[in-house]
N, C-alpha and C positions, 0 to 999 in steps of 0.2 A: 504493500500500500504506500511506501515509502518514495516518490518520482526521486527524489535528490537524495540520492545516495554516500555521498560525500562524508556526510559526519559518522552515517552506519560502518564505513567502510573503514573510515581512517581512527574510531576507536575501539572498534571489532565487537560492534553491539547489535542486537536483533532492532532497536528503535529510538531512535533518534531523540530519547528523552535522558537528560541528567539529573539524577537527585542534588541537590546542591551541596556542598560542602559546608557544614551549620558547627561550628568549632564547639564542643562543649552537649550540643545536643543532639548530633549524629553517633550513630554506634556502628562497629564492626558488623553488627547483626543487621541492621536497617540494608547498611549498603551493601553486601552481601544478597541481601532478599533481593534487592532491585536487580541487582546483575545478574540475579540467575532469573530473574523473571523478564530480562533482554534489556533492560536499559544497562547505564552505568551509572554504578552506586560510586559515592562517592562519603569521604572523611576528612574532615577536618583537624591537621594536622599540627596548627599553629601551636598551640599552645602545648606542643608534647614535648618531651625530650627523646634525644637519640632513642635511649632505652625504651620509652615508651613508645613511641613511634613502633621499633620492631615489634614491640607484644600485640600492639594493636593491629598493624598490618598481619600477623602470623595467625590473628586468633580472625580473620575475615579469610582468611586464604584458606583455613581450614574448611569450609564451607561454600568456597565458589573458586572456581577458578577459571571465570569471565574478567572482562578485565573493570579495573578499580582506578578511581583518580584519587590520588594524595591531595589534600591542597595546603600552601604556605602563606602566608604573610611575607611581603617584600615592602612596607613601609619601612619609607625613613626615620633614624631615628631622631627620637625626643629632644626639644630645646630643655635646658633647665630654667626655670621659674620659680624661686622660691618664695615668693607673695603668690603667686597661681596655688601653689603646695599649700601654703601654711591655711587662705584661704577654705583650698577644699576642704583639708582637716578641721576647720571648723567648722563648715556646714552641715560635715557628717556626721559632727561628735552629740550632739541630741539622739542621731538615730541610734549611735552605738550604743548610748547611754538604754537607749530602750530597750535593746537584746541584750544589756548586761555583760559588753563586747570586751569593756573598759578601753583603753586611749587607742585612737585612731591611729593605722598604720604609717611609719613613714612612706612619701611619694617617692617610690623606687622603679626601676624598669624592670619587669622579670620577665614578659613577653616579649623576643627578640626577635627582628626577624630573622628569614631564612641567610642560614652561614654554613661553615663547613664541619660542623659535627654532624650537625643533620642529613648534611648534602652528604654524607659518606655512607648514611644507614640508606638513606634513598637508593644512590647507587649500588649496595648489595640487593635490597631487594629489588628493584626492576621492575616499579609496577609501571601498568601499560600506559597511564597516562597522568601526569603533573600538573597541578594549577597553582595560578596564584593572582593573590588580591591586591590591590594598592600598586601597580606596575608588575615591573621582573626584579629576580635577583640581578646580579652582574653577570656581565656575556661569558664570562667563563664557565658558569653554573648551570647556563643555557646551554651552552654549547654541549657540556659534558652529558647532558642529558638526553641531548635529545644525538648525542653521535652512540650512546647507549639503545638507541631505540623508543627513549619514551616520548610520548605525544604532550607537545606542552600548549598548556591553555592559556590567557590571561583574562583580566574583564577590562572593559574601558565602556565608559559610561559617555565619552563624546565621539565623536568623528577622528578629531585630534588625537583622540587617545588610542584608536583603531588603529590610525597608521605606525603610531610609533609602534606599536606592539608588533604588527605586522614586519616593522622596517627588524626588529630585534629578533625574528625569526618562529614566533608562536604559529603554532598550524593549524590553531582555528581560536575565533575573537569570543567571548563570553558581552554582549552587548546588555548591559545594566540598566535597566532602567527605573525612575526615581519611586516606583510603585514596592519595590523589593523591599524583604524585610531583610533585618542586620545591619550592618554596615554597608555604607556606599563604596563602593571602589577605585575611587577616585584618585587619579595621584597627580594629573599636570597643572590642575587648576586648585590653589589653594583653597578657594569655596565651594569646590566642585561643582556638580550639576544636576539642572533640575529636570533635566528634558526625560519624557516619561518614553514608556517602550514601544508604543506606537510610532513617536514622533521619532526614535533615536536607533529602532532597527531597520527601517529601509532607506536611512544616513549612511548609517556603519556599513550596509552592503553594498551600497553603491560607490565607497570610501577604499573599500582592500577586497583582493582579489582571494583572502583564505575564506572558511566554512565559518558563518557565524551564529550562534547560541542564543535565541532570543530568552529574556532572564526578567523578572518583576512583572507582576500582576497577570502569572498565569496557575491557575490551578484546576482546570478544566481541559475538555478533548476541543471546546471552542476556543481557547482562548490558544491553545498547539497551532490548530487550525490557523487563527488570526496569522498567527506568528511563520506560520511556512507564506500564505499566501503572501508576508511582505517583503519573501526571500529570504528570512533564517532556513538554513540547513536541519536543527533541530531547536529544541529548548532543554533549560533549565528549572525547575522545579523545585523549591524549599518548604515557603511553608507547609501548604501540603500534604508534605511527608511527615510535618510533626505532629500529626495527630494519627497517625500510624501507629501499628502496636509497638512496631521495634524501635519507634525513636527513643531518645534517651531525655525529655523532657520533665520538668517536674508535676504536681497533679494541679498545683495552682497553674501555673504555665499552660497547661493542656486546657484545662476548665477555662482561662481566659481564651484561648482559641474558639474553644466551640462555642462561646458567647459570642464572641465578637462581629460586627459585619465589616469591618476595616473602616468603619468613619472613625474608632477611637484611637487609630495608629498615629503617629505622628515619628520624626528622627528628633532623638536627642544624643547628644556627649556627654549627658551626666554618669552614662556606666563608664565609658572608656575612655573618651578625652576625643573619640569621634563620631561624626552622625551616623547610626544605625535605627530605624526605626521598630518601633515595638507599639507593645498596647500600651496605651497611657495608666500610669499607675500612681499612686499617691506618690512614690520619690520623684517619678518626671513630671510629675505638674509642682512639686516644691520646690528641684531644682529650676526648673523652666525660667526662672529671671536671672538666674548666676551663671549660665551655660558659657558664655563669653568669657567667664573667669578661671575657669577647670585646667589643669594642665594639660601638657597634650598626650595623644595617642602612643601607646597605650599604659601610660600612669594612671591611670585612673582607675584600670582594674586593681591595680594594687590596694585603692582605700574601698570601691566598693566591694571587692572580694567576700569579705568576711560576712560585711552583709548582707549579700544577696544569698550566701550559704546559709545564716541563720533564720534569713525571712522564709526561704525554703523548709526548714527545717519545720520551722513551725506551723507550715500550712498556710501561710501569707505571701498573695502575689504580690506585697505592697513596697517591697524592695527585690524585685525579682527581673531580671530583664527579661521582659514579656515581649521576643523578637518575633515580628510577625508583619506581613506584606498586606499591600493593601486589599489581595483578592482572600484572607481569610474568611470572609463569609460565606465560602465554597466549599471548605471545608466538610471532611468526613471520617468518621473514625473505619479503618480497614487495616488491614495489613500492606504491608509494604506490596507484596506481588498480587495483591488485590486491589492497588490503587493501579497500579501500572497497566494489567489489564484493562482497566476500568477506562485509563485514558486513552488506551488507543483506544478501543472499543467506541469513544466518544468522539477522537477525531477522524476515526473513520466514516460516523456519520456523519458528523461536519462538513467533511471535506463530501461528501456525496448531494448534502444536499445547496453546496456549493457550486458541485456540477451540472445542478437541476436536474 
């Protein structure tokens, strides 16, 4: 059913759909399910280390052996700010005070990006295809990779951002658009962008000559459909997938999904120091007037970390980052190879009654 072959071909999947890479609330098990139900599953790999990284890659492989995309963080790093630091730490010391946290962490960097501890567990294992957020690593990391065999992705959220990727050698574009939940992708423009995926996927393909990924505001076999007919090769898929059985999300987190219809999402920097959107929750509507003052990406998780672990813990979405795109209201609870079915099965009628 597939006319463009391109994306099926070059990540050796039965359908042109990605689960996305959800750092934190993807599991071995999620992307796993998708890959053997013919998409490519995918994990978020950012915030692991070497070591974890192998256990996580070993304990998916055990159970598929379709192919899998890694994915890393390539942001820059962090300015120091120590009025932005001290700041935060006092915005957040009420809320520590109320889970009983005691003093709010120093603002330190513990998420890095992609370097070469990592880049050496990658290269043992060899999975079929690499992504990455916020630009590329450096050409030599690209290089190694992809003269290893693996298929490397990147996102770019504008036109500008399509070719550079392209010009750096990625073999198909992830096109972002401002509907998406998480984080934006953005790396050439320091305010990034707002252009949604309608407007910003038959840009990017008319912009570069690789296979491009249309990404935010699809959780349907229509919305697949929208996205070929503007010339994506495939799509990407996140939120979606978090209310699957094998995601790895919390029950407040899930419970606000299935509530939600996506009018309550909004991007904020009050988790991480950059805009990813989620459901609006009492700490992003408290932070919402201080957002300009927070340090940057990603210092921020270091003081809300503790946090959001304990509001978890306690059954409270009210410090919990509630990542979530703006087509949540599509939302369905299934299994991962029962959603996947589900979507071709939908852009197959799509695309039929397309055809008249």
């Amino acid at each position: 059913m597939w006319r463009d072959r391109r994306l099926c071909d070059l990540l050796g999947v039965t359908h042109p759909i990605i689960q996305a890479p959800m750092a934190g609330s993807d599991t071995a098990a999620l992307a796993a399910a998708v890959a053997n139900a013919g998409g490519l599953g995918s994990i978020g790999c950012a915030m692991m280390s070497p070591e974890r990284f192998r256990a996580v890659y070993a304990e998916a492989r055990a159970v598929t052996n379709r192919a899998l995309n890694m994915n890393f963080f390539a942001h820059r790093a962090p300015g120091d700010d120590e009025q932005k630091a001290a700041r935060a730490r006092a915005l957040l010391a009420p809320f520590f005070m109320e889970f009983d946290l005691g003093e709010v962490p120093e603002v330190a960097e513990t998420n890095f990006p992609f370097g070469e501890a990592v880049f050496e567990a990658v290269l043992e294992a060899r999975p079929r295809v690499v992504s990455f957020h916020f630009g590329l690593p450096g050409a030599r990391f690209v290089a190694a990779l992809k003269q290893a065999g693996t298929v490397i992705l990147s996102t770019a959220t504008t036109p500008a951002e399509a070719r550079d990727l392209e010009a750096r050698g990625v073999d198909a574009i992830i096109a972002q658009g401002w509907e998406a939940g998480g984080h934006h992708g953005y790396y050439l423009d320091p305010k990034g962008s707002q252009t949604g995926t309608m407007a910003l996927v038959p840009q990017i393909v008319d912009a570069v000559g690789v296979p491009v990924i249309a990404a935010g505001g699809i959780a349907d076999g229509r919305g697949i459909a929208a996205a070929l007919a503007l010339g994506a090769a495939g799509v990407q898929i996140g939120t979606a997938f978090l209310t699957t059985a094998e995601a790895g999300i919390s029950a407040p987190h899930r419970a606000a999904l299935l509530a939600s219809d996506g009018s309550d999402t909004r991007p904020t920097r009050a988790f991480s120091g950059r805009p990813a959107r989620g459901v609006v929750n009492r700490y992003m509507a408290a932070m919402a007037a201080h957002e300009d003052d927070l340090p940057d990406f990603p210092l921020m998780n270091t003081v809300t970390g503790p946090l959001r672990k304990a509001s978890a813990g306690a059954g409270s979405p009210d410090f919990i980052a509630l990542w979530s795109g703006q087509a949540v209201g599509l939302n369905r609870e299934a299994t991962a190879a029962e959603l996947v079915e589900t979507l071709v099965d939908e852009t197959r009628a799509a695309m039929a009654r397309l055809a008249g």
